[in-house]
KOLDRENMAR-897989 format. One record per residue (C-alpha): x, y, z; residue number from 1. Coordinates in Angstrom, 3 decimals. Example, Ala and Ser with C-alpha at 12.3 -4.5 7.8 and 13.67 -1.06 7.14 Angstrom:
<pts>
+----------+----------+----------+-----+
:        u :        v :        w : seq :
+----------+----------+----------+-----+
:   12.300 :   -4.500 :    7.800 :   1 :
:   13.670 :   -1.060 :    7.140 :   2 :
+----------+----------+----------+-----+
</pts>
This chain:
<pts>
+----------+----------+----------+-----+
:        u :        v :        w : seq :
+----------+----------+----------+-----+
:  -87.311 :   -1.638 :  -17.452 :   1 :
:  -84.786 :    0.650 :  -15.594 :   2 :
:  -84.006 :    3.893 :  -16.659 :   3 :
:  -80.520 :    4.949 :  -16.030 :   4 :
:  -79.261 :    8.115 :  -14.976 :   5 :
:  -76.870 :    9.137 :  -17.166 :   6 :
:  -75.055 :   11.664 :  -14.387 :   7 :
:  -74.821 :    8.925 :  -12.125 :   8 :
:  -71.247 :    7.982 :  -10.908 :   9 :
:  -70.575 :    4.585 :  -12.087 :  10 :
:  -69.615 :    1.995 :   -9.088 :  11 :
:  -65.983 :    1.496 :   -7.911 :  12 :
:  -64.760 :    4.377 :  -10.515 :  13 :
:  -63.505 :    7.694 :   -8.930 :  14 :
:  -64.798 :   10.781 :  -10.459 :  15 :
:  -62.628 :   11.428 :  -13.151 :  16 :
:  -63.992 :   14.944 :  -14.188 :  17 :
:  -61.404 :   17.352 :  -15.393 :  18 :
:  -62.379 :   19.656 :  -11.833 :  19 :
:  -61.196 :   16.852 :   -9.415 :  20 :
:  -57.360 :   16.758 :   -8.777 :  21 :
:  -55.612 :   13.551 :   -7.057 :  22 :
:  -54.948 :   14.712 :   -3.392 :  23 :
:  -51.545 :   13.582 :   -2.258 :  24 :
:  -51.186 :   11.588 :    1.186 :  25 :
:  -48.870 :   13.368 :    3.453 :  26 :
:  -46.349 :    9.914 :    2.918 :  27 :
:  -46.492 :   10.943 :   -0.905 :  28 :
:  -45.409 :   14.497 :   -0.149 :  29 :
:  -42.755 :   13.138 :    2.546 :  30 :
:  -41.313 :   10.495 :    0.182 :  31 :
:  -41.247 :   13.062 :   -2.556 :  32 :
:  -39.298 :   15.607 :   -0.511 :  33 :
:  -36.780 :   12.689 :    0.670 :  34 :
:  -36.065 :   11.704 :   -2.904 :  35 :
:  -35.722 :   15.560 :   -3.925 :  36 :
:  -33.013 :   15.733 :   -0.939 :  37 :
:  -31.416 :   12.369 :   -1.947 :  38 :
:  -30.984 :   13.556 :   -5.544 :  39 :
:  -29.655 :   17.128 :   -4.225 :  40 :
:  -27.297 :   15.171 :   -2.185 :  41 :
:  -25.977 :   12.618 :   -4.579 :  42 :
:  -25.209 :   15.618 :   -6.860 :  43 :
:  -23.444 :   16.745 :   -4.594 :  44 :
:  -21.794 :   13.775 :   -3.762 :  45 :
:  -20.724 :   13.362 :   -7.427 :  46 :
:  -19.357 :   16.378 :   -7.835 :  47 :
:  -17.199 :   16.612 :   -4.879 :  48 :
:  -15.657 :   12.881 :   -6.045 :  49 :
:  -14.840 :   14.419 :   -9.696 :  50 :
:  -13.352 :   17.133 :   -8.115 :  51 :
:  -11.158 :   15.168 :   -5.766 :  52 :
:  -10.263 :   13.062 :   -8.759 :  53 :
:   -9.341 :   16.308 :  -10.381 :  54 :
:   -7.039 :   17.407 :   -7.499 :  55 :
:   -5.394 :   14.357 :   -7.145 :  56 :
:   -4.302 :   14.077 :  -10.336 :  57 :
:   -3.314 :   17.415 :  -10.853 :  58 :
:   -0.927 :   17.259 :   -7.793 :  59 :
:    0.296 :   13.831 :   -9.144 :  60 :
:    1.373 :   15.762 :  -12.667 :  61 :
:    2.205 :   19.059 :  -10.388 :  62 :
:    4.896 :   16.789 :   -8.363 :  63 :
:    6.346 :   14.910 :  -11.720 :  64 :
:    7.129 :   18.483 :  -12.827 :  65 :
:    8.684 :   19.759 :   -9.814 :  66 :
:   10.797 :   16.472 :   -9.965 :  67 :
:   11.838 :   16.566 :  -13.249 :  68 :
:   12.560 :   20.512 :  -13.443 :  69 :
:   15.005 :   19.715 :   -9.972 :  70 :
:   16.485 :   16.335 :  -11.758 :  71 :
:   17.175 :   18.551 :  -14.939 :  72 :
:   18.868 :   21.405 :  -12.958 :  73 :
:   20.855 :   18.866 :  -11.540 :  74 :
:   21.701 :   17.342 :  -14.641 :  75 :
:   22.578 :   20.941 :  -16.260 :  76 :
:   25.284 :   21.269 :  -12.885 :  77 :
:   26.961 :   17.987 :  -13.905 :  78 :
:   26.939 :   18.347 :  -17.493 :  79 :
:   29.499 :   21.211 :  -16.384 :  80 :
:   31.729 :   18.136 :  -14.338 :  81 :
:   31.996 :   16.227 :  -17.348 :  82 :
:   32.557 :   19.440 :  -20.197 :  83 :
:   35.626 :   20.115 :  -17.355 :  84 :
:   36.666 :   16.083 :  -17.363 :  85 :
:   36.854 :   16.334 :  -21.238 :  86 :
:   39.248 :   19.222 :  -20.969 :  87 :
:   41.446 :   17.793 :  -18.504 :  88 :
:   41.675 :   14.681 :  -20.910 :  89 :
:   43.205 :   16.742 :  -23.871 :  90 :
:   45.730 :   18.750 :  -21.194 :  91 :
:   49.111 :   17.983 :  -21.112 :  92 :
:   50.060 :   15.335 :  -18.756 :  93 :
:   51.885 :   18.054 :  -16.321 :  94 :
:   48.967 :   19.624 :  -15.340 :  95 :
:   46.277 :   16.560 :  -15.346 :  96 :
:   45.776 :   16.078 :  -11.454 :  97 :
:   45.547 :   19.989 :  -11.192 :  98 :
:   42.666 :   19.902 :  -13.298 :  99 :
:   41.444 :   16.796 :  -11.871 : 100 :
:   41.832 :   18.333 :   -8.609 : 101 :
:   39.995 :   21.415 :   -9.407 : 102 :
:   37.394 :   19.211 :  -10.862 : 103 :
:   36.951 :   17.219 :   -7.916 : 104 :
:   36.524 :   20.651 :   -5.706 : 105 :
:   33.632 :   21.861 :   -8.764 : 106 :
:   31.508 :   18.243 :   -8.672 : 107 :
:   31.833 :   18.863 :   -4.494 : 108 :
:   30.337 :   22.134 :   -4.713 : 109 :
:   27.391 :   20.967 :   -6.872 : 110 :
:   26.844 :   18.200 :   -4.810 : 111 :
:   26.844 :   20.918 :   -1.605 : 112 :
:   24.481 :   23.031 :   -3.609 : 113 :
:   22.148 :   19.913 :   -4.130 : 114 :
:   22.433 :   19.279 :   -0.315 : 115 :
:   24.441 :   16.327 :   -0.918 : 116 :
:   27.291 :   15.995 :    1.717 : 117 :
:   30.169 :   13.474 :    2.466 : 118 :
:   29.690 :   11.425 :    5.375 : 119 :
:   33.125 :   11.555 :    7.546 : 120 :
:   33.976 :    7.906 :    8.527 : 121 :
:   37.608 :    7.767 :    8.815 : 122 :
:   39.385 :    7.512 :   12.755 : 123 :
:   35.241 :    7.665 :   13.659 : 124 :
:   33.915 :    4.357 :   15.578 : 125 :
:   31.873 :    1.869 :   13.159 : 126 :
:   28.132 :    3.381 :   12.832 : 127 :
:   25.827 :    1.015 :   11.086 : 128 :
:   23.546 :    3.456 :   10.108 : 129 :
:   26.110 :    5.169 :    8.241 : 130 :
:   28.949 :    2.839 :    7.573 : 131 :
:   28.370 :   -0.611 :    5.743 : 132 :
:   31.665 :   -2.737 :    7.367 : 133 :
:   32.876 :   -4.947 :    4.042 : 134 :
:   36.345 :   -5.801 :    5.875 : 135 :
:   37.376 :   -5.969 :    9.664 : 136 :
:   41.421 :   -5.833 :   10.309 : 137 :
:   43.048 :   -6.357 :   13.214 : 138 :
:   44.995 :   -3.465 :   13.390 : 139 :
:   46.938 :   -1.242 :   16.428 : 140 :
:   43.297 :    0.769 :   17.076 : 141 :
:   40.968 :    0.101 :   19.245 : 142 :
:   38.169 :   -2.613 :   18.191 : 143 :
:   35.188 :   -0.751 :   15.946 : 144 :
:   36.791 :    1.968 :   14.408 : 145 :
:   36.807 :    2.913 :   10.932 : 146 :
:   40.530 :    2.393 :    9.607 : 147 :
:   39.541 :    3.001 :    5.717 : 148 :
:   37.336 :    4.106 :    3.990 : 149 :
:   36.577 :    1.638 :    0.688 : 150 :
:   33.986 :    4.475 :   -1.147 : 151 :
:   32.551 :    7.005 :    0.592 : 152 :
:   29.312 :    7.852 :    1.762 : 153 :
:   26.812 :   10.469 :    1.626 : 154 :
:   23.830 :   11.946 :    2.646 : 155 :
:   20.741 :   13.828 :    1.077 : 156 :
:   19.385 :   17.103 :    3.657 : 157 :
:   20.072 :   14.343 :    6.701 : 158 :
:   19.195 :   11.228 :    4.458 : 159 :
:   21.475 :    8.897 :    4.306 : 160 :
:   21.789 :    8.126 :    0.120 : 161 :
:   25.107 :    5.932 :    0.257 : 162 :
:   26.507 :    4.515 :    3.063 : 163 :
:   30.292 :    4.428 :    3.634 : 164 :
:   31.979 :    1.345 :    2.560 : 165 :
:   34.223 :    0.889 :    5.321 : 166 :
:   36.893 :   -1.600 :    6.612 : 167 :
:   36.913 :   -1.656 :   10.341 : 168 :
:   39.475 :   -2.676 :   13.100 : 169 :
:   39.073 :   -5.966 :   15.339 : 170 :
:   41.164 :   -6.363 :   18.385 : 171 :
:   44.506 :   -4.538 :   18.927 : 172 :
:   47.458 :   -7.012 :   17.753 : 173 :
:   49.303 :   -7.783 :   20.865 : 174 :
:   52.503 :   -8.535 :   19.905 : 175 :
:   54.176 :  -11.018 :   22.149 : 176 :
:   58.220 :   -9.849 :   22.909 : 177 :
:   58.977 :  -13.100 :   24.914 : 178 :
:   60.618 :  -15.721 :   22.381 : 179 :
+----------+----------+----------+-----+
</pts>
């Protein structure tokens, strides 16, 4: 009979005393490291998304505000039009298209103020990017120019917001004194 040795390692099994600590392989410590910097990055990552998410939004509500405080200033100015309209209703008829005159030269103003202008199209030659022709007339002017002007048009700081609704001439009548 064999005697075994009690403090012999047994085959195939590592020595698992309490002394002996698991060396790491230099891919271990690499892949470790990686995975540390991938983590630190997609933190990073994360928090750079949230915080564009964050800024969008906020200029998104910042914007709506700026719009409606300039739509409600607006508002305020013609609210003043139509308290003067009102009043020029209960005048006496004598002095109706004085008010409505001086009403007219108030809402102009505003509009001015709001950077709103009139776009001159009367006697000018027919400009499709600021006229819209809904009538031509043969009339005693010279062909494409603006002979009346159906509404007017106006601009915004340089925009075009309405286009002139204009009638514009055709050919000069040639009127024929032989008969």
């Amino acid at each position: 009979m064999e005697v075994e040795d009690i403090h012999a390692e047994p085959e195939g099994k590592p020595d698992a005393s309490p002394d002996s600590v698991p060396v790491a392989s230099p891919q271990d410590l690499e892949r470790e490291e990686l995975k540390k910097r991938y983590d630190a990055l997609n933190d990073q990552f994360m928090r750079l998304a949230a915080d564009f998410d964050n800024y969008r939004k906020r200029t998104a509500r910042e914007r709506e505000t700026i719009t409606q405080t300039a739509n409600e200033r607006f508002a305020v100015d013609i609210l003043e039009v139509a308290d003067n309209l009102e009043r020029a209703l209960k005048s006496d008829d004598g002095h109706l298209r004085d008010g409505v005159n001086q009403i007219l030269q108030l809402l102009e103003g505003i509009l001015a103020r709001h950077g709103i202008t009139p776009i001159d199209a009367l006697k000018k030659p027919f400009n499709p990017t600021l006229h819209e022709a809904i009538v031509h007339i043969p009339t005693d002017e010279d062909a494409g120019i603006v002979v009346d002007e159906v509404a007017r048009g106006y601009r915004m700081h340089e925009k075009v917001i309405r286009y002139a609704k204009v009638a514009v001439s055709k050919e000069k009548i040639i009127q024929n004194t032989e008969e």
